[in-house]
C-alpha positions as CSV (number, residue, x, y, z in Angstrom):
1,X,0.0,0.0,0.0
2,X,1.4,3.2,-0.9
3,X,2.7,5.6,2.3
4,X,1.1,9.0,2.9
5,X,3.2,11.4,4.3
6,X,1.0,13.3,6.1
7,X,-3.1,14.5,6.0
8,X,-4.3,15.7,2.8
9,X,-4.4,19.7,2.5
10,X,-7.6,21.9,1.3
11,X,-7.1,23.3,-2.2
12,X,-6.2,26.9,-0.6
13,X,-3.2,25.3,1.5
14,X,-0.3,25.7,-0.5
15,X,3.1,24.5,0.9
16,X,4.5,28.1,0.5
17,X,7.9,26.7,0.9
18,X,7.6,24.9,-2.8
19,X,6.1,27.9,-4.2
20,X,8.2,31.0,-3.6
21,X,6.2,33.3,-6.4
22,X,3.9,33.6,-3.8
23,X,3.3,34.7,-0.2
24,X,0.6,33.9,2.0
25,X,-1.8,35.5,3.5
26,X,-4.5,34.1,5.7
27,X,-4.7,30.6,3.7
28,X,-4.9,31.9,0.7
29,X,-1.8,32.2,-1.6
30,X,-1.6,35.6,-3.7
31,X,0.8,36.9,-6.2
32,X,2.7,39.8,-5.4
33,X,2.4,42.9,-7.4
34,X,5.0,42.8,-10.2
35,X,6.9,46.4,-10.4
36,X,5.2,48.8,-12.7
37,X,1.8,46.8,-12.8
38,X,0.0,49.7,-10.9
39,X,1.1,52.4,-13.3
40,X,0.3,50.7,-16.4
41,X,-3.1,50.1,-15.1
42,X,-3.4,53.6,-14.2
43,X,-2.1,54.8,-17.7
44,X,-4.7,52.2,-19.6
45,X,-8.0,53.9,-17.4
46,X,-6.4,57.2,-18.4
47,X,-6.2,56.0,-22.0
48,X,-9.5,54.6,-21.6
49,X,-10.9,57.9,-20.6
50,X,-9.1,60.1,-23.7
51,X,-10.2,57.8,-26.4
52,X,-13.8,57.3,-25.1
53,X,-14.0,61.3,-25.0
54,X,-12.3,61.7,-28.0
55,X,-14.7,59.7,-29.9
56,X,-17.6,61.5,-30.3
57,X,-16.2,64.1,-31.7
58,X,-16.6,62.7,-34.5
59,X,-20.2,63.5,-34.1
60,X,-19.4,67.0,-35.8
61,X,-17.5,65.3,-38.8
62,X,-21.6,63.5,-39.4
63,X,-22.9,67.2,-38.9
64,X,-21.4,68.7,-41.6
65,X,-22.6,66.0,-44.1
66,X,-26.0,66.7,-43.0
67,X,-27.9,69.8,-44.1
68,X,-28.5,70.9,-40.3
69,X,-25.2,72.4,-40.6
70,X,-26.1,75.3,-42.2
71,X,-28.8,76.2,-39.9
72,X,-28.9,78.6,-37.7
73,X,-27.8,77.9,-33.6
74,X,-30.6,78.0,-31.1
75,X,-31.1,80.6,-28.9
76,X,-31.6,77.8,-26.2
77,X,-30.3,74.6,-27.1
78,X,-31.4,72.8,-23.8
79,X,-34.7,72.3,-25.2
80,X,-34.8,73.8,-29.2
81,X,-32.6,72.3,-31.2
82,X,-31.1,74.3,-35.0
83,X,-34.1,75.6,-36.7
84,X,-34.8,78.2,-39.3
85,X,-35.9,80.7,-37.2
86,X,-38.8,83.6,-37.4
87,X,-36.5,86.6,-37.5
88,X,-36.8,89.0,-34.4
89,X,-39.3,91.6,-34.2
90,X,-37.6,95.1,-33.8
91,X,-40.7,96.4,-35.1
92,X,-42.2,95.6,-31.7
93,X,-39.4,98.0,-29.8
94,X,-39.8,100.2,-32.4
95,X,-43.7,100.8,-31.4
96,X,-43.3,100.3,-28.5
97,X,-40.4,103.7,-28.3
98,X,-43.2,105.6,-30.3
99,X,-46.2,105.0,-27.7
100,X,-44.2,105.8,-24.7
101,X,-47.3,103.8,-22.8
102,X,-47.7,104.3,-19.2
103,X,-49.4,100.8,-18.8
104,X,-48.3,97.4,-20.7
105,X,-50.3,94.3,-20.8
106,X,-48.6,90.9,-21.1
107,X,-50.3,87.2,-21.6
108,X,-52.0,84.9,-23.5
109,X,-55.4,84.5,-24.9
110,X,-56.4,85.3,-21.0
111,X,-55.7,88.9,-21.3
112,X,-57.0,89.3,-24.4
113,X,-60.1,87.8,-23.6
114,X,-60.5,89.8,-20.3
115,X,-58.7,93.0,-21.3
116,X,-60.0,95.5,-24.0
117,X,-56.9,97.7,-24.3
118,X,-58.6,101.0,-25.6
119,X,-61.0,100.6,-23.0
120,X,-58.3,100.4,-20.5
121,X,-56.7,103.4,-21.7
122,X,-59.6,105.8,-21.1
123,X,-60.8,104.3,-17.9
124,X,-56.7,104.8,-16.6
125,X,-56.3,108.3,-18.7
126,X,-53.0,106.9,-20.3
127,X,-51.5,104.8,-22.8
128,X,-51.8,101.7,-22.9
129,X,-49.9,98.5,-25.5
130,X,-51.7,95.2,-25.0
131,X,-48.6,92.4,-25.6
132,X,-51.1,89.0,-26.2
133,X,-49.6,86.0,-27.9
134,X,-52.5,83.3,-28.1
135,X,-51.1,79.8,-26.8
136,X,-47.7,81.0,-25.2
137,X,-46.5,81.0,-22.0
138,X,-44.1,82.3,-19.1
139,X,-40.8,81.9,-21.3
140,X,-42.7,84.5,-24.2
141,X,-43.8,86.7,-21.5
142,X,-40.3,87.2,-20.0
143,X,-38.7,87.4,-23.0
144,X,-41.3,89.9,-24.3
145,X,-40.6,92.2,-21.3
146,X,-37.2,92.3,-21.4
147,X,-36.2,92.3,-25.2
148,X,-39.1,94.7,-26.2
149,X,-40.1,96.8,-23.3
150,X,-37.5,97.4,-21.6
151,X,-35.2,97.6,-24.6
152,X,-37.3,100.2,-25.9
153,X,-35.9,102.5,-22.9
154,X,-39.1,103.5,-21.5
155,X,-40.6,103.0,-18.4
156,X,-44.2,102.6,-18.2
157,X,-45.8,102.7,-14.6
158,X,-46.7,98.8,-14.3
159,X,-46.2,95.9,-16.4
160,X,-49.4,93.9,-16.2
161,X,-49.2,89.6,-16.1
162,X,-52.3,87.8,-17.0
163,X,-51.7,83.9,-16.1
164,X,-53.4,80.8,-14.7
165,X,-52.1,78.7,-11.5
166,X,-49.4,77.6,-11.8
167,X,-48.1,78.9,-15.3
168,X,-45.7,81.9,-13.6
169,X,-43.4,78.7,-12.4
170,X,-43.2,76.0,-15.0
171,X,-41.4,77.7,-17.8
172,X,-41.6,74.5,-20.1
173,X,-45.7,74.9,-20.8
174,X,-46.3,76.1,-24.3
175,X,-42.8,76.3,-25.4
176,X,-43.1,77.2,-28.4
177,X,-40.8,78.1,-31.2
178,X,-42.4,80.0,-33.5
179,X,-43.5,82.6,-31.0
180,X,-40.0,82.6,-29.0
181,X,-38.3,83.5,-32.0
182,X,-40.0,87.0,-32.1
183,X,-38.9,88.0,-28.8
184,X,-35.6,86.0,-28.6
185,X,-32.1,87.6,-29.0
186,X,-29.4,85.5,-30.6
187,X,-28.5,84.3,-27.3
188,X,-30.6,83.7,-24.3
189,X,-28.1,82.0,-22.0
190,X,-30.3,82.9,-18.6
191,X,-33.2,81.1,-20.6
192,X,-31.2,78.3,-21.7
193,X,-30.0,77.2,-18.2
194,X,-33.3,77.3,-17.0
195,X,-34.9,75.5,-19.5
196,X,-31.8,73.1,-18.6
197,X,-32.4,72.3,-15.3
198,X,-36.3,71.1,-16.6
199,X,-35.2,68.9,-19.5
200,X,-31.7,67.1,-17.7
201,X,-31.7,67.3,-14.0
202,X,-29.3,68.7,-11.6
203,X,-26.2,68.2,-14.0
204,X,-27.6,70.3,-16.8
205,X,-24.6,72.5,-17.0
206,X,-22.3,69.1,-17.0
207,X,-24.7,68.2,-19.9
208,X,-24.4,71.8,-21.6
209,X,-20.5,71.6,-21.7
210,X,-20.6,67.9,-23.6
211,X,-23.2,69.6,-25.7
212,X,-21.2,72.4,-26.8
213,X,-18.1,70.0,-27.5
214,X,-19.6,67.5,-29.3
215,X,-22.7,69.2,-30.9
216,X,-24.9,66.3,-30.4
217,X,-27.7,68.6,-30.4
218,X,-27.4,69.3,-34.0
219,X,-26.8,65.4,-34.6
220,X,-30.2,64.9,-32.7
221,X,-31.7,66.4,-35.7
222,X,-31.2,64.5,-38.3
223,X,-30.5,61.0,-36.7
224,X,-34.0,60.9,-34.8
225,X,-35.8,61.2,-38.1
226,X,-33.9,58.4,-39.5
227,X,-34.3,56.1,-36.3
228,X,-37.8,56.5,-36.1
229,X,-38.4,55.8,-39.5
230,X,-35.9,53.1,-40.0
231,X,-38.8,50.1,-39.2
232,X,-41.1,51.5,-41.8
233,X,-38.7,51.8,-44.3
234,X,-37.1,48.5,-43.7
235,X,-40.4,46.2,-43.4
236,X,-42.4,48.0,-46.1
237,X,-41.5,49.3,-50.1
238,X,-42.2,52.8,-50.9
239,X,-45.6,52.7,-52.7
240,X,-47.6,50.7,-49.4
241,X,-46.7,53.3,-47.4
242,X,-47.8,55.8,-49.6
243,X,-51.0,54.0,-49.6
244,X,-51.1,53.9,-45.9
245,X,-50.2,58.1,-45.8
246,X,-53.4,58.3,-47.8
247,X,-55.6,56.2,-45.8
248,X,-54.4,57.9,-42.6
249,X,-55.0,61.2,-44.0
250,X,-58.6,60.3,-46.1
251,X,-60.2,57.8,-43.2
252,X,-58.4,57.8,-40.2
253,X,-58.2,61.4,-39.1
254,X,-60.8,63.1,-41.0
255,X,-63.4,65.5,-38.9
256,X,-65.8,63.0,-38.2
257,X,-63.4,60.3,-36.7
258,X,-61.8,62.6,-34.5
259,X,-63.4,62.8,-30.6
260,X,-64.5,65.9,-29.5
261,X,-62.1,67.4,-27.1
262,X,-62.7,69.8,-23.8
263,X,-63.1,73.6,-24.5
264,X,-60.7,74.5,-21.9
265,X,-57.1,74.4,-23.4
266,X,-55.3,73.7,-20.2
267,X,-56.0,71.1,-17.8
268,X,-56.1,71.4,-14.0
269,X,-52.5,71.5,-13.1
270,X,-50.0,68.3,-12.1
271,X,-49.9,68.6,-8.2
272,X,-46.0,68.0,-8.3
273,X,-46.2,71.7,-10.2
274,X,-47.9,73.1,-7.2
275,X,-44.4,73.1,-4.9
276,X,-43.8,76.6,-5.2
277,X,-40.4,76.3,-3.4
278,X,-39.2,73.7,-5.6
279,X,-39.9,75.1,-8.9
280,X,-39.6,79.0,-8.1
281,X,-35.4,78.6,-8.5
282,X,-35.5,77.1,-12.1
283,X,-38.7,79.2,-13.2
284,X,-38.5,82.7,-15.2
285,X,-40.1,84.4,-12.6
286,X,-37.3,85.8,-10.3
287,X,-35.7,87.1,-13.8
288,X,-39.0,89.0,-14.3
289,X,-39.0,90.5,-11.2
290,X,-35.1,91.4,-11.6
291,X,-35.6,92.8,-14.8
292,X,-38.6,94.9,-13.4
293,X,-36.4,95.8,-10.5
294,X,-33.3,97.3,-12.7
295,X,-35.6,98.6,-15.4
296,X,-37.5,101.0,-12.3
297,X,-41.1,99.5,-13.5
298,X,-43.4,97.4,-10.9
299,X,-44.5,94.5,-11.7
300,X,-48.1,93.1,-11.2
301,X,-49.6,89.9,-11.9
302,X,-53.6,89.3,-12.3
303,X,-54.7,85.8,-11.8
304,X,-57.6,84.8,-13.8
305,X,-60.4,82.7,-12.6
306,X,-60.9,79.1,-14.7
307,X,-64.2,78.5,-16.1
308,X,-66.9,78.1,-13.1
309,X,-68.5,74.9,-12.3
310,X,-71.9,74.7,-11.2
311,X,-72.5,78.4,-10.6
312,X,-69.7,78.7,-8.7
313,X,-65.4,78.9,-9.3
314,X,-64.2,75.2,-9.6
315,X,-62.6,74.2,-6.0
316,X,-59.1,74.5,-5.6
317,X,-57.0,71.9,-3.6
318,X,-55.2,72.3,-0.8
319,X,-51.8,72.1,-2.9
320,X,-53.2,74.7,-4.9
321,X,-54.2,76.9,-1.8
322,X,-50.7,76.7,-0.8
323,X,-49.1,77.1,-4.1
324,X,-51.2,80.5,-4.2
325,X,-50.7,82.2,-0.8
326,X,-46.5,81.3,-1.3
327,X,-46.8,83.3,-4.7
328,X,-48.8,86.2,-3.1
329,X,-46.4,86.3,-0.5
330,X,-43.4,85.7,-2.1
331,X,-44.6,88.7,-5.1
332,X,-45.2,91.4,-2.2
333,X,-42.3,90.8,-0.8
334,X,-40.6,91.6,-3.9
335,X,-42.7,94.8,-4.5
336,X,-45.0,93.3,-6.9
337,X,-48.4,93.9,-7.3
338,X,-50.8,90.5,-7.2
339,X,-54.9,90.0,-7.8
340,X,-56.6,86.8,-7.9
341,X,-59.7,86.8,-9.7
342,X,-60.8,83.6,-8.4
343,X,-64.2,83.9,-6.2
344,X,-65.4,87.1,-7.6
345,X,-68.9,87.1,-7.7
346,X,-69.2,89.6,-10.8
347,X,-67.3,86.8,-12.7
348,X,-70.4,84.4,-13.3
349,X,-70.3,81.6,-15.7
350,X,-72.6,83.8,-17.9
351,X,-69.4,85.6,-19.2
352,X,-67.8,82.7,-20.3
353,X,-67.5,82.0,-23.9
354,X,-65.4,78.4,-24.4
355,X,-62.7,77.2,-21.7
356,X,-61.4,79.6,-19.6
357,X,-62.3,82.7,-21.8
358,X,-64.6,85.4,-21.5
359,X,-66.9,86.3,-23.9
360,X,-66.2,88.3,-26.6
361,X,-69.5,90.3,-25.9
362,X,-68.3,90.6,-22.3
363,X,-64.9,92.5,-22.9
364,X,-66.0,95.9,-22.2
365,X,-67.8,94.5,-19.0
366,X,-64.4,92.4,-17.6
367,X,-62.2,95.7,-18.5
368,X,-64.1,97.7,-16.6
369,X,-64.5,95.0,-13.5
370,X,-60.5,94.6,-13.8
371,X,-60.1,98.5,-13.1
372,X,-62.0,98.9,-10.7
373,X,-60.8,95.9,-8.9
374,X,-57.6,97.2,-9.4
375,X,-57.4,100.9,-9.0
376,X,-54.7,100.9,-6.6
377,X,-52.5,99.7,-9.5
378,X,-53.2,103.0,-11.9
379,X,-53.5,106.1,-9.1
């Protein structure tokens, strides 16, 4: 029978003795560093690093062969990408210089629909240029103010805000383009980085630097297209979808197949909109009240009333309540001027036309209401 020398060993007990490449340490046998394996490692993650930021720069080499590159740069490329853009309207400064008005009104279809500017203008004894932009929100407003009237170097008494809930705070509703590009400057950086912090988080200026080195942006705008059409074009010839375009456009979405939609044009508001605190730091609104500040004009801001329900002004929750009393305090303190419509019993449902609006046979009426709700504002 063969001999044993001694008990058999686990596999992690090495007879160190018979195996001087290594040392041990705590049963288990490890190979010691060999000199200069740390700094090569280091040197490939630095490698690593260089080439995997160099790459995409490539990403402007695929720009060029695309005809994006010969459009112009947005204004604010955190959310709009290169566009042909509506040139600015200097005629608007321009007017604006001529009038010299004491009064300026700024909004949407709200303030046109509550505010007959003629009317205005006698009942104060002044000037006064209505600024209404159907369908565009806080971003317009701002940029209206401070690229048109206060560019035009006068100072009218009060700058008047028409706006709904929560709309002074969440700069990305009704974005849109085509009314921007009026009131926009080449550059609107303090825009830009608010529009930023909405579209990619709390590293949005991380995100704005990679965008300005690699112009992905622009690349964005030609390679989405293709993407999105890429399973079409791949699964089906040319002429069936040109049959489908047509049946879409003849049968699908004609008049009668469409659903009738709500006559209000903006829906109660997202409760996560309603945290004033939160959104107040990335919203447009301290810039409006800055610009007002340095420009020596006062701000004031009228809050409509939405479309009344039942004889009565829809109820408001209690995140609402909040949001409103935070704004109302947080405006005063910064020498604004603030009005909330909501509740007033000369507002009956009887003035309303469709949604939120008031009638157009009412206009004379709500003019006169909002001055003499608000005669403090034009003594």
């Amino acid at each position: 029978m063969p001999a044993f020398a001694g008990p058999r060993t686990s596999s992690t007990q090495l007879d160190v003795a018979q195996t001087p490449d290594f040392v041990r340490l705590d049963n288990v046998a490890v190979a010691p560093p060999r000199p200069g394996t740390g700094a090569r490692q280091v040197l490939s993650l630095i490698l690593l690093i260089v080439v995997a930021a160099a790459v995409p720069f490539g990403l402007r080499a695929l720009n060029r062969l695309d005809e994006t590159s010969r459009l112009s740069p947005s204004y604010v490329p955190a959310a709009i990408g290169p566009r042909e853009r509506r040139p600015f309207l200097a005629e608007a400064v321009d007017r604006l210089r001529e009038t010299n008005p004491r009064y300026v009104v700024i909004g949407d279809s709200m303030a046109g629909s509550r505010v007959h500017h003629r009317r205005l203008m006698e009942l104060a004894g002044a000037p006064v240029v209505p600024i209404f932009e159907p369908a565009s929100g806080s971003v317009f407003w701002y940029l209206a103010f401070k690229n048109w009237v206060v560019a035009s170097g006068n100072r009218p008494k009060a700058v008047i805000f028409f706006f709904r809930d929560e709309n002074l705070t969440d700069p990305m509703f009704r974005l849109k383009p085509e009314a921007l590009d009026r009131a926009a400057r080449e550059r609107e950086p303090e825009i830009d980085a608010i529009l930023a912090a909405h579209v990619q988080g709390p590293f949005f200026r991380l995100h704005g630097l990679a965008r300005g080195a690699y112009g992905f942006d622009r690349t964005r705008q030609w390679a989405e297209p293709l993407i999105a059409a890429a399973p079409v074009t791949l699964a089906a010839g040319r002429e069936w979808r040109e049959r489908l375009l047509t049946r879409i456009n003849s049968q699908i979405f004609t008049l009668d197949a469409l659903r009738p939609t709500a006559a209000a044009d903006m829906a109660f508001g997202d409760p996560g909109k309603f945290d004033f605190d939160k959104n107040l730091p990335i919203s447009v609104l301290p810039a409006i009240l800055r610009t007002a500040r340095e420009a020596g004009i006062r701000p004031a801001f009228v809050r409509v009333q939405r479309r009344p329900v039942d004889g009565r002004p829809p109820d408001q929750s209690p995140a609402l309540q909040r949001y409103v009393d935070k704004l109302r305090r947080y405006l005063e303190a910064n020498g604004a001027y603030f009005h909330d419509e909501w509740g007033d019993p000369a507002l009956p449902l009887s003035l309303y036309s469709d949604g939120d609006h008031i009638g157009r046979e009412h206009l004379l009426h709500s003019t006169e209401l909002f001055y003499r709700r608000n005669r403090a504002l034009f003594q």
